[in-house]
Each structure stands twice: as structure tokens, then as C-alpha cells.
N, C-alpha and C positions, 0 to 999 in steps of 0.2 A: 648807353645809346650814343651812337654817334653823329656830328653836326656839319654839316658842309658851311665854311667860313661864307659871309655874305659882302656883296658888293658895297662899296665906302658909301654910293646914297642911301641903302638901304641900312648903316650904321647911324650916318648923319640925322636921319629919319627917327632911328632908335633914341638916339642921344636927347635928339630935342625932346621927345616924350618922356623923358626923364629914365628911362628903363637902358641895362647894359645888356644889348641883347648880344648871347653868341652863334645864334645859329635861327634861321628862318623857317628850315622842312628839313624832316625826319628823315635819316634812312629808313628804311620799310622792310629793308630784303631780308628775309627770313621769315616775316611777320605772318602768319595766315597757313604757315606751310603744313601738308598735314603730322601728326609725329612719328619719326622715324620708331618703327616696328624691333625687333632683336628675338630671336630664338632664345630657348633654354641653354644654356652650359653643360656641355654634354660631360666635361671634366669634374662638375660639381653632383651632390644628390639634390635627388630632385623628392620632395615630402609632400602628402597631403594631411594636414591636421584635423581640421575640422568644415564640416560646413552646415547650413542654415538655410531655410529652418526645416526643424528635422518633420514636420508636416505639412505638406506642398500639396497645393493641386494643378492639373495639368494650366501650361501658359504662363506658370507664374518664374520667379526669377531663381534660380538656387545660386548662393555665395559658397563658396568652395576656395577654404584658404589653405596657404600650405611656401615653398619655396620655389625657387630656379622651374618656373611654369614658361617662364619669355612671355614675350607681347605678341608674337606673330601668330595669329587667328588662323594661319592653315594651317600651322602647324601642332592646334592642338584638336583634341577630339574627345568628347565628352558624352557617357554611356549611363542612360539610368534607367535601371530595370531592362538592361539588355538593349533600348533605343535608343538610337541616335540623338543629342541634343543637342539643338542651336547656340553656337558660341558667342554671347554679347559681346565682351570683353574682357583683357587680363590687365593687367600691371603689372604681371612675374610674380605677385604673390596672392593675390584672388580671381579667379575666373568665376566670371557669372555669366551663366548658363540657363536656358530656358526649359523647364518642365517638359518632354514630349508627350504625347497621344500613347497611348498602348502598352505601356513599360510594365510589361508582361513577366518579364524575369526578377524570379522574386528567393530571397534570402530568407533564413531561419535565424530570427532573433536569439541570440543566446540564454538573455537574461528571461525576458517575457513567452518566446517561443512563437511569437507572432513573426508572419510571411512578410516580408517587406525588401521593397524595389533598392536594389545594390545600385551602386555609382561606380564609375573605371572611368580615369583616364587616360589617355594617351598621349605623351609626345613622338611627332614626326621625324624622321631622317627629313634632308633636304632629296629622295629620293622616293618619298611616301612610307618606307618601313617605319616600324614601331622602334624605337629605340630603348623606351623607356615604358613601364605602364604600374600603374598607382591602384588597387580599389579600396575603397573604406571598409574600417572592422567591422562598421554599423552601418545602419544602411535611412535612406528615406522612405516614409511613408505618403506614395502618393494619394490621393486622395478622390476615389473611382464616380464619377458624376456622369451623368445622362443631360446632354443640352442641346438645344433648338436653335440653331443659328439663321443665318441667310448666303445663302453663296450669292446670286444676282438677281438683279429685279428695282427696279426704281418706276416710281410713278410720280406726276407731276404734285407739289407738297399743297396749292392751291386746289387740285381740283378732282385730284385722288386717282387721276385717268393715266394709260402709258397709250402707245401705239409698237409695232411690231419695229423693233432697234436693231440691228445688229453692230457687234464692235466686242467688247473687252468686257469683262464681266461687270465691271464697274458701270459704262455707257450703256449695256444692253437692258431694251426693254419688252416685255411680254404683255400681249392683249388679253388672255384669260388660260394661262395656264390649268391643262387638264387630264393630261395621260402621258407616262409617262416609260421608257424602256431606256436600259443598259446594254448597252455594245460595244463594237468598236468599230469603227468608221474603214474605209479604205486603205488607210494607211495603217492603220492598226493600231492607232488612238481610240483608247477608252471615252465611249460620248454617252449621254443620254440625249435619243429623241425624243422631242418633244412636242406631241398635239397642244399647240398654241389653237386657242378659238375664240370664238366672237365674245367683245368687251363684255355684253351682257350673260350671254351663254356657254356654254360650253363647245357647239359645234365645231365642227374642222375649219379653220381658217388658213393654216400654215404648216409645215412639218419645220423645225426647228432644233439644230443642233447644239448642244452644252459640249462642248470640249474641254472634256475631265484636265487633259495635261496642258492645252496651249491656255488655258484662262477665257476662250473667245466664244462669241455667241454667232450664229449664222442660220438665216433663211437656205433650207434645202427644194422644197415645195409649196404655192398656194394652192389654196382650193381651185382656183380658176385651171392654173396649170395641171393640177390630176384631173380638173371635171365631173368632183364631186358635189353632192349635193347641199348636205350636211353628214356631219358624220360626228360617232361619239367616243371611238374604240380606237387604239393601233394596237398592233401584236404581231410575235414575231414566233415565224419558224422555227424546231426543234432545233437547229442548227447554227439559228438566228447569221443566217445571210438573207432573208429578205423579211422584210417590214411589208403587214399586210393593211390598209387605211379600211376600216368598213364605212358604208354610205347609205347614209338614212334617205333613197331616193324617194322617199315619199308614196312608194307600188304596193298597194296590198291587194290586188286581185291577182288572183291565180291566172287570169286570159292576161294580164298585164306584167306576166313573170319576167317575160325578156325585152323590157324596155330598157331599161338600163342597167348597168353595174350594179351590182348590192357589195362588192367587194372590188379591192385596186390592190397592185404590190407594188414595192419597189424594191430594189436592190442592191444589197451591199457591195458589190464589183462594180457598178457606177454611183457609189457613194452616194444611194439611197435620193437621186437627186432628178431621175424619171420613173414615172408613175405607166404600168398597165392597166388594161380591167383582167380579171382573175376569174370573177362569174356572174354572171346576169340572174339576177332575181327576186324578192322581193328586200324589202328594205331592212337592212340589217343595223344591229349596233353590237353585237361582238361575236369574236368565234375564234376557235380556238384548234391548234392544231398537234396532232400525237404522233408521236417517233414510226409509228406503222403504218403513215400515209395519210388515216381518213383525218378529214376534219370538221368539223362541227361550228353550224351558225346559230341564232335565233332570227326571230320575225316580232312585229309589234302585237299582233291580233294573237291571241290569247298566249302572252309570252312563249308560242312553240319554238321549241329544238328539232331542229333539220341536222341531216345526216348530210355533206355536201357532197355535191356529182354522186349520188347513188345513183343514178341510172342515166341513159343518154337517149333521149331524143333524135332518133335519124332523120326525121321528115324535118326539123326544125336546127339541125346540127350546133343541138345546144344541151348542156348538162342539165340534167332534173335533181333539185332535194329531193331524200327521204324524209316526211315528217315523221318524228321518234314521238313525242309527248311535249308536255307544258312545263313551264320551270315550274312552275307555282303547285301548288297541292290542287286552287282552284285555277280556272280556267282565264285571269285576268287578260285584260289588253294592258303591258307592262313590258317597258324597259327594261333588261337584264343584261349584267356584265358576266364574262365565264374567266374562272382563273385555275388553270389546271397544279397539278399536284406534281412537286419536280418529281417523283416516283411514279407518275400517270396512276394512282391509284384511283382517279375521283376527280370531278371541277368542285368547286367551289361556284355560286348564282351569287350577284349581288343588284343594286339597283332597286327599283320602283317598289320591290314587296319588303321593303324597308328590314329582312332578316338575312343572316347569311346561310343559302341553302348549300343540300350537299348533292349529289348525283352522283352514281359507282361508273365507274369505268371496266368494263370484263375486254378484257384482253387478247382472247384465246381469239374470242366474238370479234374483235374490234369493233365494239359499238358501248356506247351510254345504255345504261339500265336504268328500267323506269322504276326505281326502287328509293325516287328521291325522298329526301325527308329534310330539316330545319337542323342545321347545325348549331344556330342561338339565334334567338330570337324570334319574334312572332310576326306568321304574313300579313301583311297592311295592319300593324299596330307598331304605329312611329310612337316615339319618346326618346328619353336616355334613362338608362341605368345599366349601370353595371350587373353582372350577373350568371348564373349557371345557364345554359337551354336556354326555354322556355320565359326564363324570366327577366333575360336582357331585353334590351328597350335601345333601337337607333333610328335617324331619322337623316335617312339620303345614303346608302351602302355604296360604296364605291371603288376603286382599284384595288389590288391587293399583292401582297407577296409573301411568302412563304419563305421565311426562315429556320435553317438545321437549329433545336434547340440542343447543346452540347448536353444536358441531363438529362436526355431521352435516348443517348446513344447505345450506352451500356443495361439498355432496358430490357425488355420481352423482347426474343427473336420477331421480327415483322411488326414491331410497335409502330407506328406512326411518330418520325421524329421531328416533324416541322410545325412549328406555331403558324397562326396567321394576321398577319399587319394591315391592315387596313383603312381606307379614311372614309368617315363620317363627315358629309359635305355641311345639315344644316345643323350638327352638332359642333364642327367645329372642332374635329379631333381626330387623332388615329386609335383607334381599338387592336388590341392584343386580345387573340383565340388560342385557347390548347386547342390540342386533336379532341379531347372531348367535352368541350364548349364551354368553355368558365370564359364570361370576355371581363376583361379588366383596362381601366384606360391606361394608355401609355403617354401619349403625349396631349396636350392644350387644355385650353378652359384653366388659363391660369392665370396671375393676377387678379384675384378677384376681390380683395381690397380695395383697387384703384375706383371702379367704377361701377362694379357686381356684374360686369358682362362680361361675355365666354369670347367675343369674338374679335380678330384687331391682329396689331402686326405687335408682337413684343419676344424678342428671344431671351433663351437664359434657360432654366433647372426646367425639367422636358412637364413636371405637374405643377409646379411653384410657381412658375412666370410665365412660362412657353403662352402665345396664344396665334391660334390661326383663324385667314377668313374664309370658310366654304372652301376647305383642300379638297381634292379629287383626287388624286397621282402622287404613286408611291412606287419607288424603284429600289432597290436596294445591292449594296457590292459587298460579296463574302469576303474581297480580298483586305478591306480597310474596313469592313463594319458599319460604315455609312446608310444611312436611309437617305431617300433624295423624295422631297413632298413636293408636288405641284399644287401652288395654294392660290386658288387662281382667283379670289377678290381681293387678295393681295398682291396680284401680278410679281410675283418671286417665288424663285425656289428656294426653298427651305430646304433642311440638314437634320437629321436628327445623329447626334454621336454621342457613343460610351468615350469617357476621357476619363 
């Protein structure tokens, strides 16, 4: 280290203290700097030996040792099971590298004959080509886990409350998250909108956008500004360029059809950020729309299914429903949700008669056939159990999506290949349906060590830990395998992923 010589008082000083001082303040310069980085030797071989440990699960660190790797972090690039992985660090002779999500590409062990996730790496030209590339004889066994995270959502830790936030995912917060859809915005950013509704309920109070790529959260619409009343549904067009809000206006007389909206849209070309009315009449909570035009609402008064605009009113220059039938087997006053079948074969009822129904779709007809029957579960008999038909048990049916099951591809010509996901509001869970009605739970009601209760905010392994409070909304992306849960006495959205 070097000493800058000091001023004779400040020796004199020294002296008398008995100390021979040589020097008063440090040089500094270099001290703090970051360390200079170095490439591989493109002269030298470059080896990978071995790495650690040979069973990983996703997030976790892999050590990968070997030679002539360099230090500079752009220039290497690290593959397991075919994905991309996050480079921590090297020293030129271990790079440690993060687990990825999805490492799909998988190897035939020689010895055992077990599949397993291969590793490659790459060094860079100072140009982006590959100069060099490594993969191991052997490979890693990642470690394939189902877990329940949080993307955003904060409520105050005193008093368990949020209010309506917009900002960054970390700052945003939600008043009672409750329906939820995948699109993409004007720009052609992947979003989920979100029916944000009142603290204690679920009604419409906000449209609210999640922007999958920027991290941001953002008020699109309030109630006040579409003019609705309450509401408990959104849904989107075959085409999904407009977002339709339904509106529980409160109208259930027939002489009271055309008082207000029972239906609003709005539009993806103005980034879903003004609101119409669409159709005036009695008070809706969801409906649902098919690639050949018609589409289909309910009513509160004996959960009937309307055929919408079947006929036109010229004295009154206003659309009339066709009433079709009741969702219900009986005639109940009941809230029902519709979730149609990406093959339009059939909706799916959910809501108030606590089972998930089924209704056929004839095609030819474009109309619903009243041929409805119980897909699992039984009308107005809440519980929980798991179960075939008949003899599952839920209590609060709620949004749903319809996932390709890949074992039902190569099935019977015309099989029915999509399971159904679903969330259980006072169960506190999302339920898994085959096409023919086995439900089994998928995710929450876990932890049940801590305290013997099913319900609360805890993530981790999707039956073991996961726990949710009162979810509603469920969205899901084929492209990444994501479920996205609106858990709305949790005020966050929730994650469900294979990793």
C-alpha cells in the first residue's frame, strides 16, 4: 500500500505520542473497483469435467466445473434440458448457473436408461457466434414440482385491507380480485384483465390490467365510468378484441327489460379503456359468445338461459332475448357462470347450484340444447369431496378454463381432449375435471399442520403447502403453462406452475 509523506507538524505530533508515524491516509485508488471480467482463450481447450448436483430442482444453483470458461457472463451460455439458464457466475473454471423452468429436452441414460435433462455450453465470439460448445456425457436430473406462488398483491400487514394501487408489481394493490382473462393489450403485450371488485364482494368495481411483460399494474376502467351497476362476469369474444362487462342491474321484470344495460363492451383498438352498452335487459351475470355469431346470457329468476338479440322489437327499436331453459335441472332463483368449450362442443354452468353443469351446443342449430345434465356434482348440495359424478361435493363453483390434456390426444377420434380447472370460492381451492367427471383437487387446502385450516395466503408444492383465501379467477397461458388465480380475500394473484 502506498503512503503520502506527512507534514513536519503532523510528525512532531507523531513523535510526541511516542508512535513513528509514516504516512496519515491511504491511497484508495483501485480499492472498491468492480473486477475486471476476461473471456476464454480461444488458443487453449476449453473442458467440462463435472458438475453438481446430479439432482436439482428448478431455481436451484448448478456448479459446472471444468477449464478456459473466462469470467465474462456474456459471453457464456448455459443449456439444461434444451433451456436457457441464468449465468450467476464463473472464475474460468466453475460456472454456476440457475436451474430453468421447462427443461424439456431430455437424454437416455446409458447405465440406468432413465430420461434425463442434458446440459451444453457455449462460449461466445466477441461477435455472438458460438466458438466453442461443451455437453456432458451425463446429464441432470431435474426435479418436475407443481407450485403456488404470488406474482402481485400486497395488503396492509396491520389490518389485512388493500385499496385499488396502480404501479409495479411489487407496489400494486387489489380490492377483491375476482375474474379473470388473457390477452393482449394494444400494443400487443400479453395482459391479464382483471375484474377488481368491492373489498367485501366480488361486484365490478374496476377493470384492471396485469401486464405479463412490463411487470406494471394499471387501472383501465371504474364502475362509475362504464355505469354499471354491479357486475360479476367479464368475457371475451371469439376473437378476443373486445372485453364484454355483464351488469347485475338489478331489472327482473319483463315491462322493465329496457331500462338499462344488462351487458357493456369494450375494446381492444382503444385498449379496452371505454366502455359501451351492447344490450339492454334484464340483469345478467354471464354470457357467453360462439364463433357463428349468437350468444348466450342468463337472468337471476329461475337461473334461465336467453338466446341474445333473437328477435327485434321495431315499436321499441330494441333487441328482445329468446328464453331457451334453466341452467338448473330445477327451476332455482340462482347465479350461474357459462364457460364455453375451446371446440364449442358444450358450456360448462357454474355458481350458486354448487355443481359443475353441462349443456350441448348443436351447431348446425346454433343454439344450446336443453339436454343439460351434471357433469360432477350434485344441485344445491355444497361440501367438499373429491370424487367421480355424483359424488363430488363443492361449495362456491366458480371461473374456469379448459385445458388440452396431451394424454387425450392420440385418443378415440372426437374424444373430448380438455380437462377443466376450476376454483372453489368457500373451499378454498381449484378443482381438476376429466371430460368424464372424476374431480380431484389440484391445488390449496395445504398446510394443514400449522393450524388445521384450509384457508390463508401460504405458497410452495400446489397440495402440501399452497393455501388460498376465497379464489374466483382462473386464466391460464398454453404458451408458458401458467395458471393465473384471482384470490380475492387475499387481494393477489396467485401462479400456479409445473417446474
Amino acid at each position: 500500500m502506498k503512503f503520502r509523506r506527512l507534514p513536519p507538524l503532523c510528525i512532531a505530533a507523531a513523535i510526541t505520542a511516542g508512535f513513528a508515524i509514516i504516512g496519515c491516509t491511504p491511497d484508495t485508488s483501485g480499492v472498491g473497483d468492480p473486477p475486471k471480467t476476461y473471456p476464454f482463450d480461444p488458443n487453449k481447450e476449453t473442458t467440462l469435467t463435472r458438475f453438481s448436483p446430479r439432482d436439482a430442482v428448478v431455481r436451484t444453483t448448478l456448479f459446472l466445473d471444468g477449464s478456459n470458461f473466462g469470467t465474462d457472463l456474456s459471453r457464456i451460455k448455459v443449456y439444461v434440458g434444451g433451456k436457457l439458464a441464468p449465468v450467476i457466475s464463473s472464475n474460468g473454471k466453475t460456472i454456476a448457473a440457475m436451474t430453468p423452468r421447462n427443461a424439456a429436452e431430455r437424454i437416455i441414460d446409458a447405465e440406468t436408461g432413465e430420461a434425463r435433462s442434458s446440459i451444453r455450453i457455449e462460449l461466445l465470439k466477441e461477435d455472438g457466434t458460438v466458438h466453442v460448445e461443451k455437453r456432458y456425457v451425463d446429464s441432470v436430473d431435474i426435479k418436475i414440482t407443481t407450485n403456488v406462488g404470488t406474482l402481485t398483491g400486497k395488503v396492509d400487514p396491520a389490518t389485512g385491507l388493500s385499496s385499488r394501487v396502480d404501479g409495479t408489481f411489487e407496489e400494486a394493490e387489489f380490492q377483491c380480485p375476482w375474474w379473470l382473462e388473457l390477452t393482449k393489450n394494444i400494443k400487443g403485450e400479453k395482459v391479464l384483465l382483471l375484474h377488481d371488485g368491492h373489498e367485501v364482494h366480488g361486484v365490478f368495481r374496476s377493470l384492471r390490467e396485469i401486464n405479463l411483460e412490463t411487470g406494471m399494474v394499471s387501472t383501465l376502467l371504474t364502475h362509475t365510468q362504464v355505469g354499471i351497476n354491479d357486475g360479476f362476469q367479464i368475457a371475451m369474444d371469439p376473437a378476443r378484441d373486445t372485453l364484454f362487462i355483464m351488469n347485475e342491474n338489478w331489472v327482473d321484470q319483463w315491462a322493465d327489460r329496457y331500462a338499462q344495460p344488462n351487458i357493456f363492451y369494450t375494446l381492444r383498438s382503444e385498449n379496452f379503456s371505454k366502455s359501451y352498452p351492447y344490450q339492454y335487459w334484464m340483469r345478467c351475470f354471464s354470457a357467453v359468445w360462439f364463433s357463428d355469431g349468437s350468444f348466450y346470457h342468463n337472468v337471476y329468476l329461475n337461473a334461465l338461459i336467453y338466446k341474445g338479440r333473437g328477435s327485434y322489437n321495431e315499436s321499441m327499436g330494441m333487441w328482445d332475448s329468446t328464453p331457451l331453459f334453466s341452467a338448473g335441472t330445477y327451476p332455482y332463483n340462482a347465479v350461474t357462470y357459462f364457460m364455453k368449450h375451446p371446440d364449442e362442443l358444450y358450456i360448462l354452468t357454474t355458481g350458486g347450484l354448487s355443481n359443475v353443469g353441462k349443456v350441448m351446443y348443436d351447431k348446425e342449430a346454433k343454439t344450446l340444447i336443453d339436454n343439460k345434465s351434471s357433469l360432477v356434482g350434485v344441485e344445491g348440495a355444497a361440501g367438499y369431496s373429491p370424487g367421480v359424478g355424483s359424488l363430488a361435493r363443492f361449495n362456491g363453483t366458480r371461473q374456469g378454463v379448459f385445458v388440452k390434456n396431451e394424454s387425450y390426444v392420440h385418443g378415440v377420434p372426437g374424444e373430448d381432449m380438455y380437462d377443466f380447472y376450476f376454483c372453489d370460492q368457500y373451499n378454498h381451492c381449484i378443482w381438476k375435471v376429466t371430460p368424464n367427471g372424476v374431480a380431484t383437487l389440484f391445488a390449496g387446502r395445504g398446510s394443514r399442520g400449522l393450524d388445521n385450516a384450509v384457508h390463508g395466503w401460504i405458497d410452495g408444492g400446489v397440495i402440501e403447502s399452497a393455501r388460498f383465501y376465497n379464489p374466483c379467477g382462473i386464466a391460464y397461458d398454453e404458451e408458458t403453462g401458467i395458471f393465473y388465480i384471482a384470490d380475492s380475500y387475499n387481494r393477489r394473484i396467485r401462479t400456479i406452475m409445473v417446474e
